[in-house]
C-alpha positions as a Markdown table, in Angstrom:
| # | Residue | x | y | z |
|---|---|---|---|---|
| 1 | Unk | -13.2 | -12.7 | -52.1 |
| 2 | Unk | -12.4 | -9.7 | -50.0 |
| 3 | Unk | -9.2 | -9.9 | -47.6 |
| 4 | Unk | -10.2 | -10.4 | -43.9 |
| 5 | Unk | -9.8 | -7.9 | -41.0 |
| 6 | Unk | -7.1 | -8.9 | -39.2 |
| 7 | Unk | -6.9 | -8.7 | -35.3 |
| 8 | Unk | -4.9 | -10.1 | -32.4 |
| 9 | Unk | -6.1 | -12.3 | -29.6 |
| 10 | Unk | -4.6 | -11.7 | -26.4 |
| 11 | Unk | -5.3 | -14.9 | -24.9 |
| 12 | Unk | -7.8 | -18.0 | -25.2 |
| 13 | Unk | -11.2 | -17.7 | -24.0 |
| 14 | Unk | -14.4 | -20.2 | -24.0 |
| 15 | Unk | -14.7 | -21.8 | -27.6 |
| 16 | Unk | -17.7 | -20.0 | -28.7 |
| 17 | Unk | -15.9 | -17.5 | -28.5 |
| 18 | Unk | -12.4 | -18.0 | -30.1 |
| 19 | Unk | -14.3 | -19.7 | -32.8 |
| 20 | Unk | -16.8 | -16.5 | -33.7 |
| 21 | Unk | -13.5 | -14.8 | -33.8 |
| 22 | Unk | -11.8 | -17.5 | -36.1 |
| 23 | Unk | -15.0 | -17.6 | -38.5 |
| 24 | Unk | -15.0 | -13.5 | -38.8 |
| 25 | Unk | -11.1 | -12.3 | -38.9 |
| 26 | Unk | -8.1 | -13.2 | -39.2 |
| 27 | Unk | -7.0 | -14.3 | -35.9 |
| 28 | Unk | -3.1 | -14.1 | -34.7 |
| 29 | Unk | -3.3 | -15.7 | -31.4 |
| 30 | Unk | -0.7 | -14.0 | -29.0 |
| 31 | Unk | -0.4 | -16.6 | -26.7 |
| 32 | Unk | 0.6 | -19.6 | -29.2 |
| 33 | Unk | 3.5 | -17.4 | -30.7 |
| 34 | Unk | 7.2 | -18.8 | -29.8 |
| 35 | Unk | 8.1 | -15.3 | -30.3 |
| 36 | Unk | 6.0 | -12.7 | -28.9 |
| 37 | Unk | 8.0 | -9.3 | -30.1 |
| 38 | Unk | 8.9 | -11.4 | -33.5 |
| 39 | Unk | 4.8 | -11.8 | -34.5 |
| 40 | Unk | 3.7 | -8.4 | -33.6 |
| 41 | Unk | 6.2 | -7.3 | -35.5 |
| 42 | Unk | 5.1 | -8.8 | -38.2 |
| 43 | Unk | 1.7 | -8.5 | -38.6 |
| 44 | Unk | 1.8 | -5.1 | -36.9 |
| 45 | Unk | 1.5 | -3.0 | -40.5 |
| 46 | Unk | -1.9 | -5.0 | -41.1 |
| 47 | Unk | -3.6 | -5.9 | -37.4 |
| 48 | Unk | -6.7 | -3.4 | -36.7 |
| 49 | Unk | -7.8 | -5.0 | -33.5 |
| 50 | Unk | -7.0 | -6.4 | -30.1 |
| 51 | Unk | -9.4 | -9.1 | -28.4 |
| 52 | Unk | -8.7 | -9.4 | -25.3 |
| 53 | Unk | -10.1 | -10.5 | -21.5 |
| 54 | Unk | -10.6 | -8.6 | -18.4 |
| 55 | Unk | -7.8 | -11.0 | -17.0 |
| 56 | Unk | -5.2 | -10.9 | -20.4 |
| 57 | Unk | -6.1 | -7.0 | -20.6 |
| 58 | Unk | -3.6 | -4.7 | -23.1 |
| 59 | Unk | -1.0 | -2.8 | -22.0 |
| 60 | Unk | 0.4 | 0.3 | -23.4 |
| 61 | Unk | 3.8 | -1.6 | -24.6 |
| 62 | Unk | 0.5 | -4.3 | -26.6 |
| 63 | Unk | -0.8 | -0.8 | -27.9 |
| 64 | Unk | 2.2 | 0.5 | -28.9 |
| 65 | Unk | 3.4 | -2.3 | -31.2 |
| 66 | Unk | 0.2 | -2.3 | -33.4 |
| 67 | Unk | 0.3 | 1.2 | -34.6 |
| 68 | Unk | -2.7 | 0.3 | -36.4 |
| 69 | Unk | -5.2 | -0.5 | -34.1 |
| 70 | Unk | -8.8 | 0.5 | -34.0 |
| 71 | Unk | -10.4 | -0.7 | -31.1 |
| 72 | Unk | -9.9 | -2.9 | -28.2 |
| 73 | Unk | -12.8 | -5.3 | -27.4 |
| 74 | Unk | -12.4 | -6.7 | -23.9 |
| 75 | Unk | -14.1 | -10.1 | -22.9 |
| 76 | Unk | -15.1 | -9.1 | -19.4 |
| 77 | Unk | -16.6 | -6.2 | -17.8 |
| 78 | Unk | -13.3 | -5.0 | -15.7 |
| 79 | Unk | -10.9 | -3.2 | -17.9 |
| 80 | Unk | -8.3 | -2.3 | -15.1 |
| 81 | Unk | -5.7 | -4.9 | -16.9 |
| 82 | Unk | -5.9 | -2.3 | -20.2 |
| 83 | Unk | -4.6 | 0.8 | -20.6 |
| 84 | Unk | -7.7 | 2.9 | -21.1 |
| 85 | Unk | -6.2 | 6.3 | -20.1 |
| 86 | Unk | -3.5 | 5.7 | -23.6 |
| 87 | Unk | -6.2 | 4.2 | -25.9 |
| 88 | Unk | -8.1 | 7.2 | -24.6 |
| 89 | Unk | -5.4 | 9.4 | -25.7 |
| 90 | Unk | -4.8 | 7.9 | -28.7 |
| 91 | Unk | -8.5 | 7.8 | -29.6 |
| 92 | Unk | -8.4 | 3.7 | -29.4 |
| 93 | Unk | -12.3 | 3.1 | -28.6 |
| 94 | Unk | -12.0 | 0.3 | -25.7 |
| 95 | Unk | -15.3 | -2.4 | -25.0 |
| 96 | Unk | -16.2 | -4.6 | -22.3 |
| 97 | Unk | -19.4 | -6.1 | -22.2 |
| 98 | Unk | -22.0 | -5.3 | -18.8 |
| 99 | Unk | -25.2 | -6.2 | -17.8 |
| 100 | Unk | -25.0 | -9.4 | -19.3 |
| 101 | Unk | -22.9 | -11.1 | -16.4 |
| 102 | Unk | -24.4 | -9.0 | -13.9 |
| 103 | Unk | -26.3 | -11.7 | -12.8 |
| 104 | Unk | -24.4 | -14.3 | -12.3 |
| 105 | Unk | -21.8 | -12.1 | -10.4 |
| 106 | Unk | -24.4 | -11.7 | -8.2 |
| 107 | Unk | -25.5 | -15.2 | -7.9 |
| 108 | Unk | -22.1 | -16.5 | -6.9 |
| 109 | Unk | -21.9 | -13.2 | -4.7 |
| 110 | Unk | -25.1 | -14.3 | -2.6 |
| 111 | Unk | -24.1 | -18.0 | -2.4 |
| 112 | Unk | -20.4 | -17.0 | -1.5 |
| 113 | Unk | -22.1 | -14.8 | 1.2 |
| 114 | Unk | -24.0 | -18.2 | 2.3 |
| 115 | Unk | -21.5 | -20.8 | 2.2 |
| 116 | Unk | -19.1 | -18.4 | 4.5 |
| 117 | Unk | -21.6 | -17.7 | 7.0 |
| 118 | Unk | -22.9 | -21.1 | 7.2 |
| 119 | Unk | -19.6 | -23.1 | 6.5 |
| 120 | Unk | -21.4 | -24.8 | 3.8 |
| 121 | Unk | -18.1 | -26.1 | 2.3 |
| 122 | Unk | -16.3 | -26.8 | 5.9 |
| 123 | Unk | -19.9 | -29.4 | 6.4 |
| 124 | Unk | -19.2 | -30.8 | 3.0 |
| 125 | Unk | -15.8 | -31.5 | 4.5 |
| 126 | Unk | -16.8 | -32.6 | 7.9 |
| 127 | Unk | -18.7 | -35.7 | 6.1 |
| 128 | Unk | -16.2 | -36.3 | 3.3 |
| 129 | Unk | -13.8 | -36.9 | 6.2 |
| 130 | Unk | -16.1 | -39.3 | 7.9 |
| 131 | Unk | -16.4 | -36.9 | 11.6 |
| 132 | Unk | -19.9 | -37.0 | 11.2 |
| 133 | Unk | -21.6 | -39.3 | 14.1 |
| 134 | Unk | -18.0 | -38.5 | 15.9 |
| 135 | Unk | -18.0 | -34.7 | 17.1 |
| 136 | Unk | -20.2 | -32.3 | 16.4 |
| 137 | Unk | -20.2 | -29.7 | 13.8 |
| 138 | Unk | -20.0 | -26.4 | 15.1 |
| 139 | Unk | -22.7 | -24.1 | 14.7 |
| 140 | Unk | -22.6 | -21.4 | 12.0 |
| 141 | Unk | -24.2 | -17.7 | 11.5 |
| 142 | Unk | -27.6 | -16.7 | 10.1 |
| 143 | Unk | -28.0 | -14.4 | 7.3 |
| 144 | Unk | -31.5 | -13.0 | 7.9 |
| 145 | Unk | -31.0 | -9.4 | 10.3 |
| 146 | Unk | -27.5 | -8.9 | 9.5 |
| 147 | Unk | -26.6 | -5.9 | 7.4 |
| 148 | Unk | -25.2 | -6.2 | 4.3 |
| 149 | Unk | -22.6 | -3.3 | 3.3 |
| 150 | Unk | -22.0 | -3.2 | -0.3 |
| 151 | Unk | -18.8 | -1.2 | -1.3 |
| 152 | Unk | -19.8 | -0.4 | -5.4 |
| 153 | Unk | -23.7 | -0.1 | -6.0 |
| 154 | Unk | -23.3 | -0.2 | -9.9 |
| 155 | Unk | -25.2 | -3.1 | -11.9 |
| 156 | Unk | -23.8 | -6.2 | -9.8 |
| 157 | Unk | -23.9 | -4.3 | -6.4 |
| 158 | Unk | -27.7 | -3.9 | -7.0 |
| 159 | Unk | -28.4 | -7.2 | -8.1 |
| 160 | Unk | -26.5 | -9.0 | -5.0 |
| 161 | Unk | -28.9 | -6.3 | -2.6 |
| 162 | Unk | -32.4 | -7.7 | -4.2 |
| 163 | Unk | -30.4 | -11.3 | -3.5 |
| 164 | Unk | -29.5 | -10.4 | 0.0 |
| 165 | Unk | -32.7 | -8.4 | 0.7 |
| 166 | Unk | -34.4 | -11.7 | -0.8 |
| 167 | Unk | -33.0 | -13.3 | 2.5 |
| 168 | Unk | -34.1 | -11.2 | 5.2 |
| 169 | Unk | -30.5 | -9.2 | 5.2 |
| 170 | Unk | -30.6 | -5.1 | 4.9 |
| 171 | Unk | -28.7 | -3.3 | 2.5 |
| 172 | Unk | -26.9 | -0.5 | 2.9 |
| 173 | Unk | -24.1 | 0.9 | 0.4 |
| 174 | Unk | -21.1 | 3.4 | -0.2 |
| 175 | Unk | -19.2 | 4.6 | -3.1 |
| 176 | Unk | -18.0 | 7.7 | -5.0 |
| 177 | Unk | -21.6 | 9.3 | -4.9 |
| 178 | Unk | -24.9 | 8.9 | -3.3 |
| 179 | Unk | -27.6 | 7.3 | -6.2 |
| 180 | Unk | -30.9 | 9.7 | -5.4 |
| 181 | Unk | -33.0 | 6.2 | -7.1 |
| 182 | Unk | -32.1 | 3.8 | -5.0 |
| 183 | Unk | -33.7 | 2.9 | -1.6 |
| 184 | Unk | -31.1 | 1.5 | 0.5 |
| 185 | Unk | -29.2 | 4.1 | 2.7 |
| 186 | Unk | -25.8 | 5.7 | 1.6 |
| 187 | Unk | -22.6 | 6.0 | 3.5 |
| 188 | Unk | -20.4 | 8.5 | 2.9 |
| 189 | Unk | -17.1 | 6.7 | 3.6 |
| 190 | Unk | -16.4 | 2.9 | 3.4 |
| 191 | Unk | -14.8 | 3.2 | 6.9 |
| 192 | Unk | -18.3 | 4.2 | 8.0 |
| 193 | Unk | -19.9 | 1.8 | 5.7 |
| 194 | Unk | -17.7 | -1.1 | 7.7 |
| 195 | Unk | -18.5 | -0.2 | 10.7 |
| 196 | Unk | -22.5 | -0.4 | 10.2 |
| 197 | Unk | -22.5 | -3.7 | 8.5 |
| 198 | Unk | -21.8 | -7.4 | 9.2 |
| 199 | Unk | -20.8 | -8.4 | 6.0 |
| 200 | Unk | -18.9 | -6.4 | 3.9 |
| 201 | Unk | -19.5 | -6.9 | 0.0 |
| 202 | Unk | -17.2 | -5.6 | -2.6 |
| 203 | Unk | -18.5 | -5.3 | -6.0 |
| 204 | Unk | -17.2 | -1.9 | -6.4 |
| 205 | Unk | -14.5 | -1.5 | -9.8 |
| 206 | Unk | -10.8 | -2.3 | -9.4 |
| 207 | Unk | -8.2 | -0.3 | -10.6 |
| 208 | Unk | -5.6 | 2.7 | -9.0 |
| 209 | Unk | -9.0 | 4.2 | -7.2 |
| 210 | Unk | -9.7 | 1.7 | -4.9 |
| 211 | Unk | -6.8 | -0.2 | -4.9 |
| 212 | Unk | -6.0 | -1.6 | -1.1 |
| 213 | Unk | -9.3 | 1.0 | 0.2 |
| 214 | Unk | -10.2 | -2.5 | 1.9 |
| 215 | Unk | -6.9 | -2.1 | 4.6 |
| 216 | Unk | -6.2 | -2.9 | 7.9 |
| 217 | Unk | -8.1 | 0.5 | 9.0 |
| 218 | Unk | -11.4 | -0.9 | 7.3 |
| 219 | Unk | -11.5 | -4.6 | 8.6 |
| 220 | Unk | -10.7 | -3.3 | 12.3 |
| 221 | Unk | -13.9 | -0.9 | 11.3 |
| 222 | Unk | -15.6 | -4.2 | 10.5 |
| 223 | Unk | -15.0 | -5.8 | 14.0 |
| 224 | Unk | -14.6 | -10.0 | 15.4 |
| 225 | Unk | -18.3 | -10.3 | 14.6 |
| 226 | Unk | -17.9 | -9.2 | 10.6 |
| 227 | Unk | -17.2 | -11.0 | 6.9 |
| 228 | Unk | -15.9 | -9.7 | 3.8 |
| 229 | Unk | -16.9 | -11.1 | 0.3 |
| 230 | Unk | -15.1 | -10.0 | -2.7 |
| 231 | Unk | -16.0 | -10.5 | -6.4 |
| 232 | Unk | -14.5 | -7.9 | -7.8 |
| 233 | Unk | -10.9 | -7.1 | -7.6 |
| 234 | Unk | -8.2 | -8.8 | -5.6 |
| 235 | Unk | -6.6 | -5.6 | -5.6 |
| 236 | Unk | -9.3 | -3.7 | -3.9 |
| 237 | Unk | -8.1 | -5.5 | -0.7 |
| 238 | Unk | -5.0 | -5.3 | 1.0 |
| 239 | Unk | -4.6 | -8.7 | 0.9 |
| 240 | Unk | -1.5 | -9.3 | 4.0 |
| 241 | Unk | -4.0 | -7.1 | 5.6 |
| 242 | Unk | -6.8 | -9.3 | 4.9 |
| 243 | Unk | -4.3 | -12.4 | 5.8 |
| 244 | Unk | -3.3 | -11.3 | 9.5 |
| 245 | Unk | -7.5 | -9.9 | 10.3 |
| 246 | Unk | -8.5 | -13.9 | 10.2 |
| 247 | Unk | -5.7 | -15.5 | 11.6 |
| 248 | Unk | -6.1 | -13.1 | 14.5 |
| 249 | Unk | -9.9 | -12.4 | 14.9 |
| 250 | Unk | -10.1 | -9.2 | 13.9 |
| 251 | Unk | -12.9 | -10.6 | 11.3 |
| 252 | Unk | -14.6 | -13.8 | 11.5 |
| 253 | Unk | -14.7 | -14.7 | 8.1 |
| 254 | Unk | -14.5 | -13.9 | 4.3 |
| 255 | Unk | -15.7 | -15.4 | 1.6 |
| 256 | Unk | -13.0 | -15.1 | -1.9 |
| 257 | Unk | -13.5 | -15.2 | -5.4 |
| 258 | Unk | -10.5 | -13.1 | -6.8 |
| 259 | Unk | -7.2 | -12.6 | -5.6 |
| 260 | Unk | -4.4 | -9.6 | -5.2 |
| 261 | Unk | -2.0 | -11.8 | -7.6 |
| 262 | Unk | -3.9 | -14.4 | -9.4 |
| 263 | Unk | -3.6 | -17.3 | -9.9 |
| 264 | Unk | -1.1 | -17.5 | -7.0 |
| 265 | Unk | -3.4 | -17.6 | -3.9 |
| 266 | Unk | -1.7 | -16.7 | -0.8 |
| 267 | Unk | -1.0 | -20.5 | 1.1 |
| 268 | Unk | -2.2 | -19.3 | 4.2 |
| 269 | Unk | -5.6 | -18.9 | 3.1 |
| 270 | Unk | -5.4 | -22.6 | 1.9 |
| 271 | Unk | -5.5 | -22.8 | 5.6 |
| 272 | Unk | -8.0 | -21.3 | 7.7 |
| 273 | Unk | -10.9 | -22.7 | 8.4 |
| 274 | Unk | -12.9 | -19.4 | 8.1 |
| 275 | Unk | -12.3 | -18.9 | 4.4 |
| 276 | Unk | -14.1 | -20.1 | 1.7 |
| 277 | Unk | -12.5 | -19.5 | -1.6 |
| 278 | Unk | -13.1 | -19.5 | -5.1 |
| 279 | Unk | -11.2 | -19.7 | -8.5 |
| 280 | Unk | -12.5 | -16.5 | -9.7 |
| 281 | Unk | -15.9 | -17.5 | -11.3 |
| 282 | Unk | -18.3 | -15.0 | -10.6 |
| 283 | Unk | -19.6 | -14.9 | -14.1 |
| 284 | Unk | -18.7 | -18.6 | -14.6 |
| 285 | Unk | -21.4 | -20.1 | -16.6 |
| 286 | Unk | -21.8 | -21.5 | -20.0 |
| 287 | Unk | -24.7 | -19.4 | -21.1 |
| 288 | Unk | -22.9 | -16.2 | -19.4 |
| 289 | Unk | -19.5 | -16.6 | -21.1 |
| 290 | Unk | -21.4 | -17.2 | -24.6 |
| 291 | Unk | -22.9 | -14.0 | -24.6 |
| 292 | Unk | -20.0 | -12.2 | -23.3 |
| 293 | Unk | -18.1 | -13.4 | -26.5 |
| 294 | Unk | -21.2 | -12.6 | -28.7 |
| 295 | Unk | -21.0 | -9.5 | -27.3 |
| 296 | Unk | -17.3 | -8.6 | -28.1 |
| 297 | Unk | -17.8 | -9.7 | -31.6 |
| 298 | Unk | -20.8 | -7.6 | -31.9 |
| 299 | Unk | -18.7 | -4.5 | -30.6 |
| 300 | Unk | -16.0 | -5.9 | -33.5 |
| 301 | Unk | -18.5 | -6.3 | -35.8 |
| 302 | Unk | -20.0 | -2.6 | -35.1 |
| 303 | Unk | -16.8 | -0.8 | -35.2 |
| 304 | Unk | -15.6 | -2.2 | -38.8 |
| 305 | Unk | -19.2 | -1.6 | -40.4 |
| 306 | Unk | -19.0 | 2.3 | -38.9 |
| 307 | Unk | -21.7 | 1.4 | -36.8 |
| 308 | Unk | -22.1 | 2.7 | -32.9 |
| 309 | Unk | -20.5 | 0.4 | -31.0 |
| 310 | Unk | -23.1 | -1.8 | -28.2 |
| 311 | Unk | -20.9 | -1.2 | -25.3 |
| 312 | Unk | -18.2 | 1.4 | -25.5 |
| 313 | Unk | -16.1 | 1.7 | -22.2 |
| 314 | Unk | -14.0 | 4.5 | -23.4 |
């Protein structure tokens, strides 16, 4: 029987997954070692792969103690937690695995977008608290005629506009380029982009480029009448910024699904009543998580048979 491939797992993912790892290779699972430095070191001569997820990611030091590494397969579509420049350099092909959470991103973008505008989750409250028949609950915002500004018009940017077109909202967009294809206007600058729309959407990458673009500058752009959503990046938003904009009116609202330092979520946005927030689950979904594991151990699976790989990053 031949000897199997042996990798290392970052960290745990959804079952499916660990367990297509566990029935292909050889698994050393990082996170269950007492000694972190003592494993790698050990298995280091013979390890040829890191698993990982967007959120565990692999970092240069990772890289560096498994000289022998071939590829890094990500669980996730963000790759801003591993070090793509050095596997770049050191000819370390990384994956991730697009297009097949674009969807759901964009679901939980669209119905982020509607609970904060219409308080959905502050009316679940206002019954669970028994007020209803007592005072009234106040009256929220409407979604249809309200311009949607979407910072990042890749895959999940242009699946949330057919969502938010789908209810009577125009789209417009900004990033690094204008996309000649696509209908909805372009604005050159996401200061410019704020200060045309009424809800701000960020689905643009995360990473040194646009961490913090979303400042104080930006939400001051976006005016007392304007909402941000975020499911991209915590980091893309300067997130005391973000803090002081709703607690003094500067925005009306925001809608949260990822966080500057997760999971630590700032306490004061436990707090205001114009926040609805989110334990990072844009792609969240049982059928969406299996093929984003099927997917990494496809890319696995490709590399070791000298195959092209499905989804190469870098």
């Amino acid at each position: 029987m031949p000897q199997r491939i042996e990798i290392v797992q970052v960290g745990p993912s959804v079952a499916s997954f660990n367990k297509a790892l566990d029935d292909a290779y050889l698994v050393h699972k990082l996170w269950l070692a007492p000694d972190r430095a003592a494993m790698l070191a050990e298995v280091a001569p013979r390890v040829r792969a890191i698993a990982t997820t967007a959120g565990f990611g692999a970092k240069r030091d990772l890289i560096d103690a498994l000289p022998k590494v071939e590829i890094v397969a990500c669980f996730g579509v963000g790759v801003d937690a591993i070090d793509t420049a050095y596997c770049k350099q050191r000819g370390i092909p990384v994956t991730n695995t697009p297009d097949v959470l674009t969807e759901d991103v964009a679901d939980t973008a669209i119905a982020l977008t509607l609970a904060t505008l219409r308080r959905l989750p502050q009316g679940d409250r206002f019954i669970r608290e028994g007020k209803w028949g007592k005072s009234n609950f106040p009256l929220a915002d409407t979604l249809g005629g309200k311009i949607m500004g979407i910072f990042g018009m890749g895959r999940i940017g242009q699946a949330t506009a057919k969502r938010a077109e789908a209810c009577g909202m125009r789209v417009i967009y900004s990033g690094p380029r204008a996309k000649p294809d696509l209908p909805q206007p372009y604005l050159p600058s996401l200061r410019a982009l704020a200060e045309a729309c009424d809800v701000l959407m960020i689905t643009s990458p995360g990473g040194a480029e646009t961490a913090k673009q979303v400042n104080a500058e930006i939400l001051q752009a976006l005016g007392p009448k304007g909402y941000v959503v975020n499911v991209a990046r915590g980091s893309i938003i300067d997130e005391p910024a973000l803090i002081a904009a709703l607690q003094n009116g500067t925005i009306a609202g925001a809608g949260l699904d990822v966080f500057a330092d997760e999971p630590n979520v700032p306490e004061a946005l436990w707090t205001m009543d114009n926040v609805v927030l989110q334990p990072h689950i844009g792609s969240a979904t049982q059928q969406t998580r299996d093929a984003m594991g099927a997917l990494t151990v496809r890319n696995l699976a490709a590399h070791f048979a000298g195959e092209p790989l499905l989804t190469p990053y870098v």
